[in-house]
N, C-alpha and C positions, 0 to 999 in steps of 0.2 A: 504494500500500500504506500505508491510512492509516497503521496500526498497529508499523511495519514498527522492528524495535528495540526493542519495549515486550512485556513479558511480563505473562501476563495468567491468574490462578485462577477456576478456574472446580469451585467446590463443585456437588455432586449431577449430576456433567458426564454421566455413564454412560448418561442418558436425559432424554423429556420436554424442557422447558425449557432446562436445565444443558447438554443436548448440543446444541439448538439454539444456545445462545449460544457454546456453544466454538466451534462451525463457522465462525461466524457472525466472532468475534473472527478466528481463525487464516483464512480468508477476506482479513480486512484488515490479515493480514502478523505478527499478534502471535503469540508462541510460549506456547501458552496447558499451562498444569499442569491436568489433568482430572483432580478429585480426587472417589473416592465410597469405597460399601462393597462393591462388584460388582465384580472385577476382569475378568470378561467384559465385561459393558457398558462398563470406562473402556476394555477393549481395544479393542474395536469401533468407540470415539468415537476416538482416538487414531489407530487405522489407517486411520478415514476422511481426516479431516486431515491425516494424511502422502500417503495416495494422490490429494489434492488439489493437493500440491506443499506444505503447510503444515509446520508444527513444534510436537509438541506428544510430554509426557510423561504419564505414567500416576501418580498418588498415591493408593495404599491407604489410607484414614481413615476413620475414623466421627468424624463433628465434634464429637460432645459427649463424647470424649477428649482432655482436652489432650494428653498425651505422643503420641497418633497422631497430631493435627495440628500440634504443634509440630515433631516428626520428619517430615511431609511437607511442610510451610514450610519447613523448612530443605535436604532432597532440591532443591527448586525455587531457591532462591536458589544451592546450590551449585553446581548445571548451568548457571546463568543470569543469577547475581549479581544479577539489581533483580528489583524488582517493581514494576508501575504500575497493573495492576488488578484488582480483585478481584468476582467475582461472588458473593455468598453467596446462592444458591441452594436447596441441601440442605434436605430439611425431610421432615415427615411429616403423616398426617392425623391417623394416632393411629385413638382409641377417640372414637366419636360416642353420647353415650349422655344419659340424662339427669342430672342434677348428684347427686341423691342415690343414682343406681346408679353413678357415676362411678368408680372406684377410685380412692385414692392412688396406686398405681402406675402407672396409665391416666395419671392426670393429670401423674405427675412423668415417665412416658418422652417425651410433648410435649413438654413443657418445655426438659428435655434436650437433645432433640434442635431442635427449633426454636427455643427462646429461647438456653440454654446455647450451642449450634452457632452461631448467629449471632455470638454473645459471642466467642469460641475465636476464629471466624475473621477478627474485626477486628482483636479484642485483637493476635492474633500475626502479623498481617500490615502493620499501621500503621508499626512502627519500616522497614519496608521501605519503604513508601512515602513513608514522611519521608526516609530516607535517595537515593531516586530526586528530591528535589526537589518533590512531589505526584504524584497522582495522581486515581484515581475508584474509589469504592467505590459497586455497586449490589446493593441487596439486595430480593432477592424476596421479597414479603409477598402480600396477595390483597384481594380484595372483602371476605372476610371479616372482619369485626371494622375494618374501616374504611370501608364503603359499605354494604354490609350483615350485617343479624346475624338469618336467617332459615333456617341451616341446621340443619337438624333436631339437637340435640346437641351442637353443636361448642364447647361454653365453653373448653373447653383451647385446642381448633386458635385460634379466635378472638380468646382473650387471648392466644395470642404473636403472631402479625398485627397487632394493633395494637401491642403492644410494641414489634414491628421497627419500625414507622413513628416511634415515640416516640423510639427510638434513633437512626432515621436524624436525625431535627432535632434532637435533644442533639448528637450530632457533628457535623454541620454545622457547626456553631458551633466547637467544639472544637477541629474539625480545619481550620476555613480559615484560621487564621494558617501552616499547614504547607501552604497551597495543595494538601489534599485535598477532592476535593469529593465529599458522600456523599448518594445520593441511594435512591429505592425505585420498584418496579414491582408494581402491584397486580393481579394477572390475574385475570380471571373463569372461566368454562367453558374448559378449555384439554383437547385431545387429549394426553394426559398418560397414563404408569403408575403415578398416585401413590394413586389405589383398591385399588391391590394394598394398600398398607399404610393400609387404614382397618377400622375394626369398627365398625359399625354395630348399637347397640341401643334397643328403647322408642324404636324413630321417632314411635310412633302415639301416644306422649305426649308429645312436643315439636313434632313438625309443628304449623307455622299454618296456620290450614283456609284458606289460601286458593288461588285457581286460576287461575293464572297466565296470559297472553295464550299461544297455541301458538308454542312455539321459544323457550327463552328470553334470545337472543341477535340485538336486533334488525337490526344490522347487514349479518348473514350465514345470514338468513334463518331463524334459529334453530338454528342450527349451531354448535359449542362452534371456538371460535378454533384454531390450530395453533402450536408452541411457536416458530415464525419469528416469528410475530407478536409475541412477548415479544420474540426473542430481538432482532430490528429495532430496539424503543426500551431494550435494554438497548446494541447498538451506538450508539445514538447518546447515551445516558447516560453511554458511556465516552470519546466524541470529544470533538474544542474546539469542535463544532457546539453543545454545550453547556454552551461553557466559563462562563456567566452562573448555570450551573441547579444548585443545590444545596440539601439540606434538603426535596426538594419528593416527594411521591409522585404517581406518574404510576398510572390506572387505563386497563387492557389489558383492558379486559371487554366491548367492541362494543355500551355500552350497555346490558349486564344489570344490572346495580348499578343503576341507572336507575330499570329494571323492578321490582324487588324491595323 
Protein backbone atom coordinates (compact mmCIF):
# COMPACT_ATOMS: atom_id res chain seq x y z
CA UNK A 1 0.00 0.00 0.00
CA UNK A 2 2.18 2.45 -1.44
CA UNK A 3 0.02 5.27 -0.34
CA UNK A 4 -0.87 3.97 2.95
CA UNK A 5 -0.96 7.10 5.71
CA UNK A 6 -0.83 9.83 3.08
CA UNK A 7 -4.03 11.69 2.27
CA UNK A 8 -4.75 12.76 -0.95
CA UNK A 9 -7.49 15.71 -2.86
CA UNK A 10 -8.72 14.96 -5.59
CA UNK A 11 -10.69 18.14 -7.32
CA UNK A 12 -13.53 17.24 -10.01
CA UNK A 13 -13.31 13.47 -8.26
CA UNK A 14 -17.28 12.86 -9.11
CA UNK A 15 -16.32 11.75 -12.79
CA UNK A 16 -14.11 11.20 -15.92
CA UNK A 17 -10.43 11.71 -14.86
CA UNK A 18 -10.83 13.02 -11.13
CA UNK A 19 -12.70 9.67 -10.21
CA UNK A 20 -10.29 7.77 -12.11
CA UNK A 21 -7.53 9.19 -10.06
CA UNK A 22 -9.29 8.92 -6.63
CA UNK A 23 -9.67 5.19 -7.27
CA UNK A 24 -6.62 4.81 -8.46
CA UNK A 25 -4.94 6.87 -5.25
CA UNK A 26 -7.30 5.08 -2.57
CA UNK A 27 -6.28 1.63 -4.46
CA UNK A 28 -2.77 2.52 -3.16
CA UNK A 29 -3.80 2.99 0.51
CA UNK A 30 -4.31 6.98 0.54
CA UNK A 31 -7.53 8.24 2.10
CA UNK A 32 -8.40 10.53 -0.66
CA UNK A 33 -11.08 14.00 -0.13
CA UNK A 34 -13.32 13.78 -3.45
CA UNK A 35 -14.01 17.17 -3.98
CA UNK A 36 -16.62 18.43 -6.80
CA UNK A 37 -20.14 20.26 -7.42
CA UNK A 38 -22.30 17.00 -7.87
CA UNK A 39 -22.82 15.53 -4.70
CA UNK A 40 -24.28 12.30 -6.45
CA UNK A 41 -21.34 11.80 -8.42
CA UNK A 42 -18.75 12.45 -5.32
CA UNK A 43 -21.23 9.92 -3.64
CA UNK A 44 -20.94 7.38 -6.09
CA UNK A 45 -16.94 7.92 -6.22
CA UNK A 46 -16.69 7.71 -2.51
CA UNK A 47 -18.85 4.40 -2.19
CA UNK A 48 -16.86 2.85 -4.69
CA UNK A 49 -13.71 3.22 -2.61
CA UNK A 50 -15.17 2.25 0.48
CA UNK A 51 -16.79 -0.85 -1.13
CA UNK A 52 -13.19 -1.41 -2.32
CA UNK A 53 -11.89 -1.66 1.34
CA UNK A 54 -10.60 2.11 0.62
CA UNK A 55 -11.06 5.48 2.69
CA UNK A 56 -12.40 8.30 1.38
CA UNK A 57 -14.69 11.43 2.00
CA UNK A 58 -17.10 13.58 0.20
CA UNK A 59 -16.37 17.67 -0.31
CA UNK A 60 -19.19 19.99 -1.74
CA UNK A 61 -17.07 23.00 -3.63
CA UNK A 62 -17.18 24.76 -6.69
CA UNK A 63 -13.28 25.70 -6.88
CA UNK A 64 -13.52 29.10 -8.14
CA UNK A 65 -15.17 29.88 -4.44
CA UNK A 66 -12.66 30.56 -2.17
CA UNK A 67 -14.92 30.32 1.03
CA UNK A 68 -16.38 26.78 -0.42
CA UNK A 69 -12.98 25.51 -0.87
CA UNK A 70 -11.23 26.94 1.90
CA UNK A 71 -14.24 25.21 4.05
CA UNK A 72 -13.76 21.85 2.24
CA UNK A 73 -9.76 22.01 2.81
CA UNK A 74 -10.38 22.50 6.16
CA UNK A 75 -13.44 19.46 6.51
CA UNK A 76 -10.31 17.23 5.16
CA UNK A 77 -7.43 18.23 7.39
CA UNK A 78 -9.96 18.05 10.30
CA UNK A 79 -10.93 14.40 9.60
CA UNK A 80 -7.29 13.70 8.68
CA UNK A 81 -4.97 16.28 9.89
CA UNK A 82 -2.15 16.27 6.75
CA UNK A 83 -2.27 16.43 3.44
CA UNK A 84 0.31 15.20 0.98
CA UNK A 85 -1.43 15.21 -2.26
CA UNK A 86 -3.29 17.18 -4.28
CA UNK A 87 -4.81 16.47 -7.69
CA UNK A 88 -6.37 19.66 -9.20
CA UNK A 89 -8.29 18.25 -11.65
CA UNK A 90 -11.75 20.23 -11.84
CA UNK A 91 -12.19 22.33 -14.98
CA UNK A 92 -14.45 23.17 -17.77
CA UNK A 93 -14.70 23.40 -21.51
CA UNK A 94 -16.74 26.41 -21.29
CA UNK A 95 -18.05 28.37 -24.57
CA UNK A 96 -16.06 27.34 -27.95
CA UNK A 97 -16.95 30.12 -30.04
CA UNK A 98 -15.11 32.47 -32.14
CA UNK A 99 -13.05 35.40 -30.32
CA UNK A 100 -15.39 38.39 -31.48
CA UNK A 101 -18.66 36.32 -30.65
CA UNK A 102 -16.97 35.27 -27.46
CA UNK A 103 -18.79 36.93 -24.53
CA UNK A 104 -17.12 38.44 -21.51
CA UNK A 105 -18.93 36.33 -19.54
CA UNK A 106 -18.05 33.18 -21.71
CA UNK A 107 -14.64 34.17 -21.33
CA UNK A 108 -14.59 35.15 -17.46
CA UNK A 109 -16.77 31.72 -16.38
CA UNK A 110 -13.28 29.71 -17.90
CA UNK A 111 -11.28 31.49 -16.34
CA UNK A 112 -12.99 31.11 -13.18
CA UNK A 113 -13.33 28.08 -13.04
CA UNK A 114 -10.11 26.66 -14.70
CA UNK A 115 -7.54 29.24 -14.06
CA UNK A 116 -9.06 30.81 -10.76
CA UNK A 117 -9.85 26.85 -9.59
CA UNK A 118 -6.60 25.99 -10.15
CA UNK A 119 -5.31 29.01 -8.16
CA UNK A 120 -7.85 28.29 -4.96
CA UNK A 121 -6.76 24.81 -4.96
CA UNK A 122 -2.91 25.28 -4.53
CA UNK A 123 -3.17 28.58 -2.83
CA UNK A 124 -5.12 26.61 0.16
CA UNK A 125 -3.65 23.46 0.13
CA UNK A 126 0.33 24.30 0.11
CA UNK A 127 0.44 25.53 3.87
CA UNK A 128 -0.76 21.71 4.23
CA UNK A 129 1.61 20.26 2.44
CA UNK A 130 4.47 22.26 3.89
CA UNK A 131 3.25 21.58 7.14
CA UNK A 132 3.27 17.34 6.14
CA UNK A 133 7.13 17.90 5.34
CA UNK A 134 6.26 18.00 1.13
CA UNK A 135 4.46 16.42 -0.98
CA UNK A 136 3.13 16.31 -4.96
CA UNK A 137 0.99 18.58 -6.45
CA UNK A 138 -0.56 17.22 -10.15
CA UNK A 139 -2.57 19.22 -12.08
CA UNK A 140 -4.57 18.50 -15.09
CA UNK A 141 -4.11 20.68 -18.19
CA UNK A 142 -4.45 19.16 -21.81
CA UNK A 143 -3.18 19.14 -25.41
CA UNK A 144 -4.63 22.06 -25.80
CA UNK A 145 -2.89 25.30 -25.72
CA UNK A 146 0.30 23.34 -25.16
CA UNK A 147 0.62 20.77 -28.04
CA UNK A 148 -1.95 21.80 -29.88
CA UNK A 149 -4.17 24.86 -30.78
CA UNK A 150 -6.44 23.56 -33.41
CA UNK A 151 -9.60 23.20 -31.72
CA UNK A 152 -12.22 25.00 -33.24
CA UNK A 153 -12.85 28.05 -30.73
CA UNK A 154 -11.38 27.35 -27.78
CA UNK A 155 -9.17 30.63 -26.96
CA UNK A 156 -10.50 30.76 -23.30
CA UNK A 157 -10.27 26.78 -22.76
CA UNK A 158 -6.70 27.18 -24.36
CA UNK A 159 -5.30 30.04 -22.53
CA UNK A 160 -5.84 28.48 -19.15
CA UNK A 161 -4.18 25.16 -20.38
CA UNK A 162 -1.24 26.67 -21.00
CA UNK A 163 -1.54 28.97 -17.86
CA UNK A 164 -1.64 25.69 -15.73
CA UNK A 165 1.55 24.42 -17.29
CA UNK A 166 3.05 28.14 -16.61
CA UNK A 167 2.15 27.79 -13.03
CA UNK A 168 3.14 24.30 -12.62
CA UNK A 169 7.06 25.43 -13.52
CA UNK A 170 6.75 28.82 -11.57
CA UNK A 171 6.01 26.60 -8.56
CA UNK A 172 8.28 24.06 -9.18
CA UNK A 173 10.61 26.21 -8.24
CA UNK A 174 8.85 27.89 -5.60
CA UNK A 175 7.85 25.16 -3.82
CA UNK A 176 11.06 22.78 -3.91
CA UNK A 177 12.97 24.23 -1.11
CA UNK A 178 9.46 22.95 0.97
CA UNK A 179 10.22 19.54 -0.93
CA UNK A 180 6.96 19.89 -2.86
CA UNK A 181 7.13 18.64 -6.04
CA UNK A 182 4.56 20.11 -8.69
CA UNK A 183 4.07 18.65 -11.78
CA UNK A 184 1.20 18.43 -14.93
CA UNK A 185 -0.67 15.82 -17.17
CA UNK A 186 -1.67 16.88 -20.52
CA UNK A 187 -4.44 14.54 -21.97
CA UNK A 188 -5.72 14.27 -25.23
CA UNK A 189 -9.02 12.44 -26.41
CA UNK A 190 -10.08 11.03 -23.09
CA UNK A 191 -13.73 9.20 -22.50
CA UNK A 192 -14.71 11.92 -20.23
CA UNK A 193 -18.40 13.91 -19.27
CA UNK A 194 -16.64 17.13 -19.73
CA UNK A 195 -18.81 17.94 -23.35
CA UNK A 196 -21.66 18.20 -21.18
CA UNK A 197 -20.23 21.46 -20.04
CA UNK A 198 -19.14 22.83 -23.58
CA UNK A 199 -21.16 25.34 -26.08
CA UNK A 200 -20.00 25.06 -29.09
CA UNK A 201 -20.56 28.07 -31.62
CA UNK A 202 -19.31 29.52 -35.40
CA UNK A 203 -17.39 26.11 -35.73
CA UNK A 204 -17.53 26.69 -39.48
CA UNK A 205 -15.48 29.93 -38.91
CA UNK A 206 -12.67 28.75 -36.88
CA UNK A 207 -12.23 25.18 -38.07
CA UNK A 208 -8.90 24.58 -40.06
CA UNK A 209 -9.84 22.90 -43.21
CA UNK A 210 -7.81 20.21 -42.75
CA UNK A 211 -8.46 16.32 -42.66
CA UNK A 212 -7.12 14.50 -40.48
CA UNK A 213 -5.49 10.74 -40.94
CA UNK A 214 -8.81 8.28 -39.76
CA UNK A 215 -8.86 7.93 -35.79
CA UNK A 216 -7.21 10.43 -34.35
CA UNK A 217 -5.51 8.70 -31.63
CA UNK A 218 -2.73 6.74 -33.02
CA UNK A 219 -1.82 4.48 -30.53
CA UNK A 220 -5.25 2.97 -29.95
CA UNK A 221 -6.34 2.67 -33.05
CA UNK A 222 -8.17 5.94 -33.17
CA UNK A 223 -10.00 5.57 -30.07
CA UNK A 224 -10.18 8.50 -27.44
CA UNK A 225 -7.83 7.08 -24.35
CA UNK A 226 -9.80 6.16 -20.89
CA UNK A 227 -9.50 8.30 -17.74
CA UNK A 228 -7.05 5.06 -16.18
CA UNK A 229 -4.91 6.14 -18.50
CA UNK A 230 -4.43 9.74 -16.83
CA UNK A 231 -5.20 8.52 -13.99
CA UNK A 232 -2.00 5.64 -14.18
CA UNK A 233 0.67 8.77 -14.61
CA UNK A 234 -1.19 10.98 -12.29
CA UNK A 235 -0.21 7.78 -9.61
CA UNK A 236 2.96 7.69 -10.46
CA UNK A 237 3.36 11.71 -10.54
CA UNK A 238 2.21 11.38 -6.93
CA UNK A 239 4.83 8.36 -5.92
CA UNK A 240 8.84 8.44 -5.05
CA UNK A 241 8.87 6.57 -8.42
CA UNK A 242 9.10 10.09 -9.35
CA UNK A 243 10.78 11.59 -6.74
CA UNK A 244 13.47 13.31 -9.53
CA UNK A 245 10.37 14.79 -11.61
CA UNK A 246 9.08 18.01 -11.02
CA UNK A 247 8.15 21.27 -13.12
CA UNK A 248 7.65 18.84 -16.13
CA UNK A 249 4.24 18.38 -18.17
CA UNK A 250 3.76 14.97 -19.04
CA UNK A 251 1.39 14.44 -22.42
CA UNK A 252 -1.40 11.50 -22.11
CA UNK A 253 -2.73 11.89 -25.77
CA UNK A 254 -1.59 8.28 -27.47
CA UNK A 255 0.07 10.45 -29.91
CA UNK A 256 -2.64 12.80 -31.04
CA UNK A 257 -0.81 16.03 -30.23
CA UNK A 258 1.50 14.50 -32.71
CA UNK A 259 -1.01 14.22 -35.21
CA UNK A 260 -2.57 17.62 -35.05
Amino acid sequence: MEFSQKVALVTGGGSGIGKASALALARKGAVVGVLGRTKDELGETADEIIAAGGKAMTLLADISQADQMRQAVDRLIGAHGRLDIVVANAGINGVWAPIDDLKPAEWDETIAVNLRGTYLTIHLTVPHLKAAGGGSIVVVSSINGTRTFTTPGATAYSATKAAQVAMVQQLALELARHHIRVNAVCPGEIETNIDANTQLRGEEETAIPVEWPAGQVPISDGKPGKGADVADVVVFLTSDLSRHVTGTPIWVDGGQGLLR
